[in-house]
N, CA and C atoms as an extended XYZ file, in Angstrom:
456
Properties=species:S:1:pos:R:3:atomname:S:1:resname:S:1:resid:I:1 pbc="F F F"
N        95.383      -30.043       23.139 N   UNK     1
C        94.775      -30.641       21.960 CA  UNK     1
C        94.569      -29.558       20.911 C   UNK     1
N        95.189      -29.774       19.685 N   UNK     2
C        94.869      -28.913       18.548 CA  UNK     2
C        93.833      -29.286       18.492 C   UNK     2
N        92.915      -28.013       17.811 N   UNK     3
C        91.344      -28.047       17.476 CA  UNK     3
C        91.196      -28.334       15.861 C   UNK     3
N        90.425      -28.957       15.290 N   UNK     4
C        90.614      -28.328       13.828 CA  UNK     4
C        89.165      -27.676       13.515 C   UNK     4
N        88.739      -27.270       12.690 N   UNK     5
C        87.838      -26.616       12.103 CA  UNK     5
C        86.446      -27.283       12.435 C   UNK     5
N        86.208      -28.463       12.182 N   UNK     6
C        84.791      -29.101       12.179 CA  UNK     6
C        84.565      -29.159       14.108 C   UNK     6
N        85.624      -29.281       14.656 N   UNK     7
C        85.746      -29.420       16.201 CA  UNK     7
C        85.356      -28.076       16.922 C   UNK     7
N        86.058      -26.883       16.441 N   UNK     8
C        85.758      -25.405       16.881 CA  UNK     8
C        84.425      -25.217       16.634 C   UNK     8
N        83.758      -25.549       14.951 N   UNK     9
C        82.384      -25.225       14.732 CA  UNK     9
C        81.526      -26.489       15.937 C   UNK     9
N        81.660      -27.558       16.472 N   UNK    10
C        80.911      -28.463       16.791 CA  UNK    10
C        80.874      -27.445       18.474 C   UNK    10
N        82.300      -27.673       19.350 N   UNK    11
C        82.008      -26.557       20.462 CA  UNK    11
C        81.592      -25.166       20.291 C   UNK    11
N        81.741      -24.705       19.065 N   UNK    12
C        80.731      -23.214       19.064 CA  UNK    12
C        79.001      -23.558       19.438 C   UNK    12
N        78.944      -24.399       18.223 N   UNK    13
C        77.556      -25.048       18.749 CA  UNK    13
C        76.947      -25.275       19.744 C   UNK    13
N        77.567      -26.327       20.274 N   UNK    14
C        76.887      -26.996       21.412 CA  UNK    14
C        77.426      -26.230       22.938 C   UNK    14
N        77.847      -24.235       22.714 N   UNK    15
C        78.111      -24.045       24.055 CA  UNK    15
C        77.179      -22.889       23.480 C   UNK    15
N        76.370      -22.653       23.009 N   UNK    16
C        75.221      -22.341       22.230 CA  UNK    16
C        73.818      -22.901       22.636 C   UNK    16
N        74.028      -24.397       22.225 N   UNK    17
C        72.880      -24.779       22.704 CA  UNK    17
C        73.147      -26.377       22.887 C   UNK    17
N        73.469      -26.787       24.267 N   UNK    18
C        73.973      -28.324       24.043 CA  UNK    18
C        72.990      -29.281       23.971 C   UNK    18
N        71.961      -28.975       23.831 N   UNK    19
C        70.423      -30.248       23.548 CA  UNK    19
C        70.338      -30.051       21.823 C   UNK    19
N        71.749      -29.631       21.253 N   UNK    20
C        71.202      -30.381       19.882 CA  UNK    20
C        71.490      -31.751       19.825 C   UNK    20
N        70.292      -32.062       18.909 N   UNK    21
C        70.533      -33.350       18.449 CA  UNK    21
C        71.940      -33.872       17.532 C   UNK    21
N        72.876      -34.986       17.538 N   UNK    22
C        73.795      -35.234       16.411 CA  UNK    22
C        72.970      -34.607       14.747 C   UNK    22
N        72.317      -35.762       15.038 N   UNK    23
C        71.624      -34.857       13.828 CA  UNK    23
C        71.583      -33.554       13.037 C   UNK    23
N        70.899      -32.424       13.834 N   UNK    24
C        70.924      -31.299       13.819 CA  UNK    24
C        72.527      -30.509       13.513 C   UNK    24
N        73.185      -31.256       14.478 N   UNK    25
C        74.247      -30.442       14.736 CA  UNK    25
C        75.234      -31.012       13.362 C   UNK    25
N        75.660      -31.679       12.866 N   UNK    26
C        75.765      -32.417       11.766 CA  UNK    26
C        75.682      -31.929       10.550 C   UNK    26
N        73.702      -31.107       10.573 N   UNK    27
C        73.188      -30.384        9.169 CA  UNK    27
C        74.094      -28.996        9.596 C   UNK    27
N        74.455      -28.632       10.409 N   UNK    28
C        74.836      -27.356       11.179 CA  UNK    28
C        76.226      -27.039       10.442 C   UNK    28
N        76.956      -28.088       10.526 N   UNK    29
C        78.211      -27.875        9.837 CA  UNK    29
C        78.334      -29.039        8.743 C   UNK    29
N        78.266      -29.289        8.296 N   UNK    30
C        77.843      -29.926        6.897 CA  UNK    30
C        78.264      -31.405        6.653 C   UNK    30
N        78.173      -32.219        7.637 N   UNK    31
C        79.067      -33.416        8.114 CA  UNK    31
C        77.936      -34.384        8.026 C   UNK    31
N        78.084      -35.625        8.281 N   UNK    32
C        77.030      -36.512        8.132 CA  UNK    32
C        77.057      -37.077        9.724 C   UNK    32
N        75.905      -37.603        9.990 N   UNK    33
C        75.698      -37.998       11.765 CA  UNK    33
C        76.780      -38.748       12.540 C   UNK    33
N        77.235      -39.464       11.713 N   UNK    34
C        78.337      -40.860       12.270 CA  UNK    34
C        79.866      -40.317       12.836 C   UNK    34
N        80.183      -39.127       11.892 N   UNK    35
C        81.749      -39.004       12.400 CA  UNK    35
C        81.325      -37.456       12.921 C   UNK    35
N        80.546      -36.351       12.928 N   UNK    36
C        79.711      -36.177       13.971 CA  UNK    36
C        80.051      -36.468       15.243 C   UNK    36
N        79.018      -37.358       15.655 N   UNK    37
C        78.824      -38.007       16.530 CA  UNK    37
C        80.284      -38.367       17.148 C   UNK    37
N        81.365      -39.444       16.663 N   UNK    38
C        82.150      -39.557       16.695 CA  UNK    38
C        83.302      -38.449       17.358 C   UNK    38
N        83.298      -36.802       16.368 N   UNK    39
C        83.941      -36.023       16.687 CA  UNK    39
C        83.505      -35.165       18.422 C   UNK    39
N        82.008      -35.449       18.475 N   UNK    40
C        81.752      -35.130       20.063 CA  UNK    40
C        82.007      -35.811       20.649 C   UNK    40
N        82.208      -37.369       20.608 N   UNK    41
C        82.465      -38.389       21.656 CA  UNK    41
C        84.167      -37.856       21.978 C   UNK    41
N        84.543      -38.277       21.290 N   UNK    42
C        86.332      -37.169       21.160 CA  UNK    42
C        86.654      -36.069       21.732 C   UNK    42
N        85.713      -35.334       21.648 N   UNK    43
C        85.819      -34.203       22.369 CA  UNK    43
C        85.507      -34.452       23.899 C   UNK    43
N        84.436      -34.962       24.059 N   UNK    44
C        84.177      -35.905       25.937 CA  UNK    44
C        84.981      -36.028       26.397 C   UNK    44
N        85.876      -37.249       25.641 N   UNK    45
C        87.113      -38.287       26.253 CA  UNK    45
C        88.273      -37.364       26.504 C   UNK    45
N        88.535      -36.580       25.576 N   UNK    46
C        89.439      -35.711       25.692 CA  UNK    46
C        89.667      -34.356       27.086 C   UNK    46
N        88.415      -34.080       27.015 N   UNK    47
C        88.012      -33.630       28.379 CA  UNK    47
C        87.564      -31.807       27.681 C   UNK    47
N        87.671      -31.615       26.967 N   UNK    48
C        87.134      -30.644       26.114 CA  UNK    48
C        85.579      -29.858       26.800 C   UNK    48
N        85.032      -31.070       26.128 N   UNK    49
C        83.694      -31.156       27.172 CA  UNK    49
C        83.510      -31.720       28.308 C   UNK    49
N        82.976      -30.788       29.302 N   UNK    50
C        83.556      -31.494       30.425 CA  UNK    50
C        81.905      -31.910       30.951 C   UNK    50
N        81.094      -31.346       30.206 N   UNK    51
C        79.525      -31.844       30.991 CA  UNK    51
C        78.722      -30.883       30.482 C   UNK    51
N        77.378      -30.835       30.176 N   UNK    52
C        76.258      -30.275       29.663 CA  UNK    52
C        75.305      -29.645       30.611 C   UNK    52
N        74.972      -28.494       30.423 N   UNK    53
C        74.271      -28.261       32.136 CA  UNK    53
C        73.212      -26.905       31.307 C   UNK    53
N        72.185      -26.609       32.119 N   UNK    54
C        70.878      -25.746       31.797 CA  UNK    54
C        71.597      -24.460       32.598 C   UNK    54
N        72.164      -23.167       31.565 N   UNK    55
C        71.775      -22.398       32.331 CA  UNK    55
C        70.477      -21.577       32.943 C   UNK    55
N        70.969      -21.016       34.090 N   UNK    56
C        69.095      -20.679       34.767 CA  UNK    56
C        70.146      -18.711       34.745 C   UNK    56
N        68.600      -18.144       34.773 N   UNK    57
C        68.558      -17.182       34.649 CA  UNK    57
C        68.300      -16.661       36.445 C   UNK    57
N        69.194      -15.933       36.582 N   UNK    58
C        70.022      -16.032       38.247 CA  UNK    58
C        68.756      -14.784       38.696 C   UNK    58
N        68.516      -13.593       37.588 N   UNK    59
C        67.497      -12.956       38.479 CA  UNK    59
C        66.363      -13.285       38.619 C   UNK    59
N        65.943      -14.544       37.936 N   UNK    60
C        64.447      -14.908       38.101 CA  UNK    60
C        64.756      -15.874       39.376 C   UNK    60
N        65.698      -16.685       39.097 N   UNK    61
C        66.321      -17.751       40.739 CA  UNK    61
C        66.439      -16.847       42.085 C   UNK    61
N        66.261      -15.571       41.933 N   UNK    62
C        66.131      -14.697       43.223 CA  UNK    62
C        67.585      -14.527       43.498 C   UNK    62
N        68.555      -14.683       42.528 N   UNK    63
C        69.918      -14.020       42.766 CA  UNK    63
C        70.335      -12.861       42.249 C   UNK    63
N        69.783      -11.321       42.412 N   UNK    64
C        69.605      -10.732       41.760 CA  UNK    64
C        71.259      -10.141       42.077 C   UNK    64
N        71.947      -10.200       43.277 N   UNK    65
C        73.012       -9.418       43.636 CA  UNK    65
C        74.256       -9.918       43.531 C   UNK    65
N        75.342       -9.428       42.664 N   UNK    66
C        76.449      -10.059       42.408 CA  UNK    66
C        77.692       -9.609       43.021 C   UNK    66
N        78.176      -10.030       44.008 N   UNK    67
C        79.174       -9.607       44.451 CA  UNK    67
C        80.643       -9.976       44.198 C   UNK    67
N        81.623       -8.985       44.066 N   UNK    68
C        83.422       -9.802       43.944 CA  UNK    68
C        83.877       -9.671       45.178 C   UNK    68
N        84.733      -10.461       45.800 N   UNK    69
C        85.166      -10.443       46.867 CA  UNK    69
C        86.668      -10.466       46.940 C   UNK    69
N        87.374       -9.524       47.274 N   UNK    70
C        88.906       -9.425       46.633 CA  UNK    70
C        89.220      -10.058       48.628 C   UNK    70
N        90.039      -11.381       49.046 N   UNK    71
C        90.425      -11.816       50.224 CA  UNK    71
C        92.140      -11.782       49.808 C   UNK    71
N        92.778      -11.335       51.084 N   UNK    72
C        93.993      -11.199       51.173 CA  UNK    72
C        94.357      -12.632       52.690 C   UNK    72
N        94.823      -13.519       52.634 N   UNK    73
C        95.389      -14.308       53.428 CA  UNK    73
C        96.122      -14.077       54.226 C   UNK    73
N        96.284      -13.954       56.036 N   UNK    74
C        97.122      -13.967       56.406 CA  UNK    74
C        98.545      -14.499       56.665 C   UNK    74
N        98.749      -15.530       55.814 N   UNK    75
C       100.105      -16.126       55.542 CA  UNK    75
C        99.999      -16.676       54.113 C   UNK    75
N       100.973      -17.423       53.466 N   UNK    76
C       100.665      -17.628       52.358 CA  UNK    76
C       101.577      -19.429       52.375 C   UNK    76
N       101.512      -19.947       53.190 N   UNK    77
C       101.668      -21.197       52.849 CA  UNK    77
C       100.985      -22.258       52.684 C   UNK    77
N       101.044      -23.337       51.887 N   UNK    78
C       100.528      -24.352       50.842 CA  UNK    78
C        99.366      -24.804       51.981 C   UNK    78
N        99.496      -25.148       53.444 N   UNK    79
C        98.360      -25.715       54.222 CA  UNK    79
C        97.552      -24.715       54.222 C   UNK    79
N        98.123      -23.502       54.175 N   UNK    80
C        97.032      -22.168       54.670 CA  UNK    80
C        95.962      -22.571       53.539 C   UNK    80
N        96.547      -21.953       52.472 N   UNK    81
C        95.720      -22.199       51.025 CA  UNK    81
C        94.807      -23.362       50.716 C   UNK    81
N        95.388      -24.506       51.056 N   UNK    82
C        94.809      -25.773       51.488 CA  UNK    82
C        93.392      -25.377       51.901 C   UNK    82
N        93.622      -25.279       53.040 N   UNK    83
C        92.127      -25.053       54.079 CA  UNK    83
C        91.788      -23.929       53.610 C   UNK    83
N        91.771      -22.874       53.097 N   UNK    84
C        90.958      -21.383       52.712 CA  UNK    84
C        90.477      -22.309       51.540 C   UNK    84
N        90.923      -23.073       50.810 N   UNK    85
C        89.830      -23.398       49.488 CA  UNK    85
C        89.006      -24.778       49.760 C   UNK    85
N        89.235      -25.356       50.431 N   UNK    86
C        88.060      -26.650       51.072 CA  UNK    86
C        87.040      -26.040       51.530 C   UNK    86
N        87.143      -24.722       52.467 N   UNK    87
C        85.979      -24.382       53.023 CA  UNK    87
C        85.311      -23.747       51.918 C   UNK    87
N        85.716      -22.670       50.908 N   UNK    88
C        85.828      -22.227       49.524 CA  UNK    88
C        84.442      -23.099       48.930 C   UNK    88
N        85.553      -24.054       48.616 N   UNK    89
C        84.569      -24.749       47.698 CA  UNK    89
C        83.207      -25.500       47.918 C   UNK    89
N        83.526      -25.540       49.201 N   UNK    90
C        82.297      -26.305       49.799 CA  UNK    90
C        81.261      -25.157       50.185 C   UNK    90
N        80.930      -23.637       50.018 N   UNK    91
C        80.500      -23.335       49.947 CA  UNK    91
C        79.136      -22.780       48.651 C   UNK    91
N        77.980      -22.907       48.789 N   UNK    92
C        77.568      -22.711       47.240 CA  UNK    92
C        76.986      -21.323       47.007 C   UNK    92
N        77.007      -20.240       48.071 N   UNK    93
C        77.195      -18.972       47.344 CA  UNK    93
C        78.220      -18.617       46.504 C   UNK    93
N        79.389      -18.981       46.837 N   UNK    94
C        80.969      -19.082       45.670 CA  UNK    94
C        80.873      -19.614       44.888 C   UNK    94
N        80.170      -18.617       43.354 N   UNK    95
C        80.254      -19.611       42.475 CA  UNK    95
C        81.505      -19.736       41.438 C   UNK    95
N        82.759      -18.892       42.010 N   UNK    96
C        84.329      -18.816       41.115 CA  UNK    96
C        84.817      -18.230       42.320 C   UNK    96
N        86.102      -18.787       41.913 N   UNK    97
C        86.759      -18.506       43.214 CA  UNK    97
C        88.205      -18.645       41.973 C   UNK    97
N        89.612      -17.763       42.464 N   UNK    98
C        90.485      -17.699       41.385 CA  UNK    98
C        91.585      -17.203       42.458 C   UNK    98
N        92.835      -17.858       42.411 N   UNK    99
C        93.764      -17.596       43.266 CA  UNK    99
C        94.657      -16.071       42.484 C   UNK    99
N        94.868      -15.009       42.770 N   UNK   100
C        95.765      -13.977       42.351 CA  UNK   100
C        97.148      -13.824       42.445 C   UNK   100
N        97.706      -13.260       41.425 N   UNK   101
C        98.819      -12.353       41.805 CA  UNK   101
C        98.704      -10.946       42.211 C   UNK   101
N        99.423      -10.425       43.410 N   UNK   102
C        99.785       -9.050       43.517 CA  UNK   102
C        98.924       -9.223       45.150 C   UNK   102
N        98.120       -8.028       45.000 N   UNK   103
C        98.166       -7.368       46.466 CA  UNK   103
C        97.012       -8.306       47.076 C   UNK   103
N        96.082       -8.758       46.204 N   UNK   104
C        95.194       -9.792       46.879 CA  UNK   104
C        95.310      -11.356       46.435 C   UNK   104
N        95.046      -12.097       47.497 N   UNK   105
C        95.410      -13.402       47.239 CA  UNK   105
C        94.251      -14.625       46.350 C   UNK   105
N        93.086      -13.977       46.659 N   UNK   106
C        92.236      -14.925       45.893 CA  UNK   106
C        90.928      -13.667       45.666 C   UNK   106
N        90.209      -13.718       44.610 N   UNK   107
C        88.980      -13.178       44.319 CA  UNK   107
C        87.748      -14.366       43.981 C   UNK   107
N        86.738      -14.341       44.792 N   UNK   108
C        85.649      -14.593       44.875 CA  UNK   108
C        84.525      -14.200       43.961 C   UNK   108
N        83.625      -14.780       43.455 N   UNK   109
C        82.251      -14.007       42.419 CA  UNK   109
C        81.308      -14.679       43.336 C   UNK   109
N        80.189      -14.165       44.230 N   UNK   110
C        78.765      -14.601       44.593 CA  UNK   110
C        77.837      -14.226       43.768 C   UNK   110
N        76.816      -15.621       44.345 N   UNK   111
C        75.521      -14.526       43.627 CA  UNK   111
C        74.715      -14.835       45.117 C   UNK   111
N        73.777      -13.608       45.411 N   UNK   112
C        73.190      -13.688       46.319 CA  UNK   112
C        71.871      -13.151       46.252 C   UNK   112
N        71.015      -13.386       47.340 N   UNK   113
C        69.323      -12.556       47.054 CA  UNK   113
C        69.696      -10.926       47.330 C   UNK   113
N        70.235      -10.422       47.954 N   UNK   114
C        70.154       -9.292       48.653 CA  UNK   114
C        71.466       -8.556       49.347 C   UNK   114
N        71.851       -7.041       49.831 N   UNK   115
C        72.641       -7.131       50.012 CA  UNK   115
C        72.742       -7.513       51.923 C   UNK   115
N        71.317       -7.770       52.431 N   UNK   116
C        70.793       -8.229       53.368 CA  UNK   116
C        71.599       -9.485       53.343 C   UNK   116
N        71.355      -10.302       52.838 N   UNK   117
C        72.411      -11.948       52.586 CA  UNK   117
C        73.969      -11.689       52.607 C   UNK   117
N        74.984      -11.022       51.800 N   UNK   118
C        76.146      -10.071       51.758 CA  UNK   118
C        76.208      -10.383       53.163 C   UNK   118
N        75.300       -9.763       53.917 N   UNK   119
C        76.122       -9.554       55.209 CA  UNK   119
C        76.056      -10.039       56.097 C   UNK   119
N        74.701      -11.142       55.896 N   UNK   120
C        74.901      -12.055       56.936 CA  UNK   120
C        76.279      -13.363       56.282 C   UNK   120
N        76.493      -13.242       54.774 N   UNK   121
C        77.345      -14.254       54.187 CA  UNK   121
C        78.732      -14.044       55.038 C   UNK   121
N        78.869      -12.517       55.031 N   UNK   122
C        80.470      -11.804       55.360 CA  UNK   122
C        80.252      -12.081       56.794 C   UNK   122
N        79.396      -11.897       57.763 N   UNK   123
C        79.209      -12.346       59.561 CA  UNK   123
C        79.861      -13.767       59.950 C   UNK   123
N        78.780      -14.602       58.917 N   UNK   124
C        78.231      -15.985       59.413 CA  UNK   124
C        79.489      -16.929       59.026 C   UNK   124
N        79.923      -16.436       57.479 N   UNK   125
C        80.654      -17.180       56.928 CA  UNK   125
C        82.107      -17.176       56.486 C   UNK   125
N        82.520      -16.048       55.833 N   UNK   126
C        83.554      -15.513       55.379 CA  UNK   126
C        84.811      -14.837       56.410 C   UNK   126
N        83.894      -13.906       57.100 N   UNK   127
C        85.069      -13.411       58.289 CA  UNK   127
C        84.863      -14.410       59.288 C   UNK   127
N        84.545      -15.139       59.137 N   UNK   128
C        84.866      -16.606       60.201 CA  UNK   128
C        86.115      -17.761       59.853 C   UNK   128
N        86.721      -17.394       58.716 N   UNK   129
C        87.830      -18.418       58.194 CA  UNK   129
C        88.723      -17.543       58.785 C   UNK   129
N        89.705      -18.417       59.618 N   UNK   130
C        90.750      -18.100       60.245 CA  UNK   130
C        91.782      -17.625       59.374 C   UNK   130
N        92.200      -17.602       58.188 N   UNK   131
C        93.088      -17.883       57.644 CA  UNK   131
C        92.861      -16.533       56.552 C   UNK   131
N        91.797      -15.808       56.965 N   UNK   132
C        91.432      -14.305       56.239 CA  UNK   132
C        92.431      -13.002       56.907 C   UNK   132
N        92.491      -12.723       56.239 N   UNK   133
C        93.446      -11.034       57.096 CA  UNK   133
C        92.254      -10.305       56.432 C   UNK   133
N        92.069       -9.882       55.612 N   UNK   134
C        91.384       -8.568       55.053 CA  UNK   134
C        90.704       -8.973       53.800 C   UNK   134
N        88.989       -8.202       53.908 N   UNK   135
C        88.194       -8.462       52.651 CA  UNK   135
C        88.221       -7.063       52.620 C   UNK   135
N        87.466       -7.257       51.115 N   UNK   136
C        86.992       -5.912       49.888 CA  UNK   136
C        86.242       -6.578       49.463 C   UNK   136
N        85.079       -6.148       48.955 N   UNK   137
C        83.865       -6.539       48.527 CA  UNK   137
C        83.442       -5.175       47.449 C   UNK   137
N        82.843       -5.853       46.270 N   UNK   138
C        82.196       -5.103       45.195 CA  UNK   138
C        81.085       -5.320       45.178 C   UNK   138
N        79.631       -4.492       44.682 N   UNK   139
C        78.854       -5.061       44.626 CA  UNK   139
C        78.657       -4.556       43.063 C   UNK   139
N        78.307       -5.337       41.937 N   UNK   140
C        77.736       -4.945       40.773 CA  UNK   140
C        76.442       -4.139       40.829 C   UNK   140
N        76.464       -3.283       40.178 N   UNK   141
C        75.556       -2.315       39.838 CA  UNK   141
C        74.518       -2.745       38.399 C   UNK   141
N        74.997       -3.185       37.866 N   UNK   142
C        74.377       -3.842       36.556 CA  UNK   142
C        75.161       -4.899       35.828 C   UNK   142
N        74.549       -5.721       35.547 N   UNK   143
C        75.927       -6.971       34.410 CA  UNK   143
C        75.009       -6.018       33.109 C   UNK   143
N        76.180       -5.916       32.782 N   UNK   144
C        76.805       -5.244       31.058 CA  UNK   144
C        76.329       -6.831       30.027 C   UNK   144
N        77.692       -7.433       30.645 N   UNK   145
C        77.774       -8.315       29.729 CA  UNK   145
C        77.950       -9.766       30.667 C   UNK   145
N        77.514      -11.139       30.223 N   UNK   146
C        77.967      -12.601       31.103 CA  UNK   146
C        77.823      -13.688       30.261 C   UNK   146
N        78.841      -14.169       29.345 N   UNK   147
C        78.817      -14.620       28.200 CA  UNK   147
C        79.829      -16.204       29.075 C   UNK   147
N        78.977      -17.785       28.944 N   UNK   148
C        79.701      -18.804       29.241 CA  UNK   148
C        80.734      -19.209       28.246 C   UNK   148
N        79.923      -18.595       26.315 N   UNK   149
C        81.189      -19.436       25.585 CA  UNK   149
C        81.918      -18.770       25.485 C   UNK   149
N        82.959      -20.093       25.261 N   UNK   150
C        84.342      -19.339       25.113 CA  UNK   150
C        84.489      -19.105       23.457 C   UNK   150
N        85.253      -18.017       23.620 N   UNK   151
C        85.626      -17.641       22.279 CA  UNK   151
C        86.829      -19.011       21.122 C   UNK   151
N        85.919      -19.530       20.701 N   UNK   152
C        86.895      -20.414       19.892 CA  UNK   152
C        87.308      -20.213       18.708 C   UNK   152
């Protein structure tokens, strides 16, 4: 979907702050409420917007520790992959999970309390999928930067 101008300013907005009102958002870019309104419903249907959600602030939620998890697969066919991302996803320390090219096959982002959790996650959970050959694990030292909008 080409974007045009009033559409880029409406998702700058509302990935900013999505509890504006039409209203508000309207005086924001200089449009009147109705086609507005209209141009976010468009954007919904279209799939643009895919849903409105509160971010929470992960070190006050007691997730202070962020880990990457670089997993290499021991085979690489379509069932393998299959089952490494059902269990994947159904997990809710994984909060991105991204299939690779090159020497590792998928990278992982957690957030966790501790690096106490890390290792009961890597025991209990992770080196228990059959379908793992070899982890690497990062642990962040500080987030720099963790920006949701996208640059439009």
């Amino acid at each position: 979907m080409k974007l045009d101008q009033a559409q880029r300013q409406i998702l700058t907005l509302l990935q900013k702050d999505s509890t504006l009102s039409t209203q508000a958002l309207a005086e924001k870019i200089g449009m009147s409420p109705t086609p507005c309104w209209r141009r976010v419903k468009e954007l919904e249907e279209a799939g643009l917007i895919r849903g409105y959600v509160a971010l929470v602030d992960r070190q006050k939620a007691g997730l202070g520790t962020c880990v990457w998890v670089r997993v290499k697969l021991k085979q690489h066919g379509a069932d393998v992959l299959d089952r490494f991302e059902r269990v994947v996803k159904a997990c809710d320390e994984v909060v991105e999970c991204y299939e690779l090219l090159g020497e590792t096959d998928c990278l992982l982002k957690l957030y966790l309390p501790s690096l106490e959790a890390l290792s009961a996650f890597m025991h209990n959970f992770l080196l228990k999928i059959p379908e793992i050959d070899v982890t690497h694990s990062s642990v962040a030292l500080r987030e720099i930067k963790n920006e949701t909008a996208l640059p439009l």
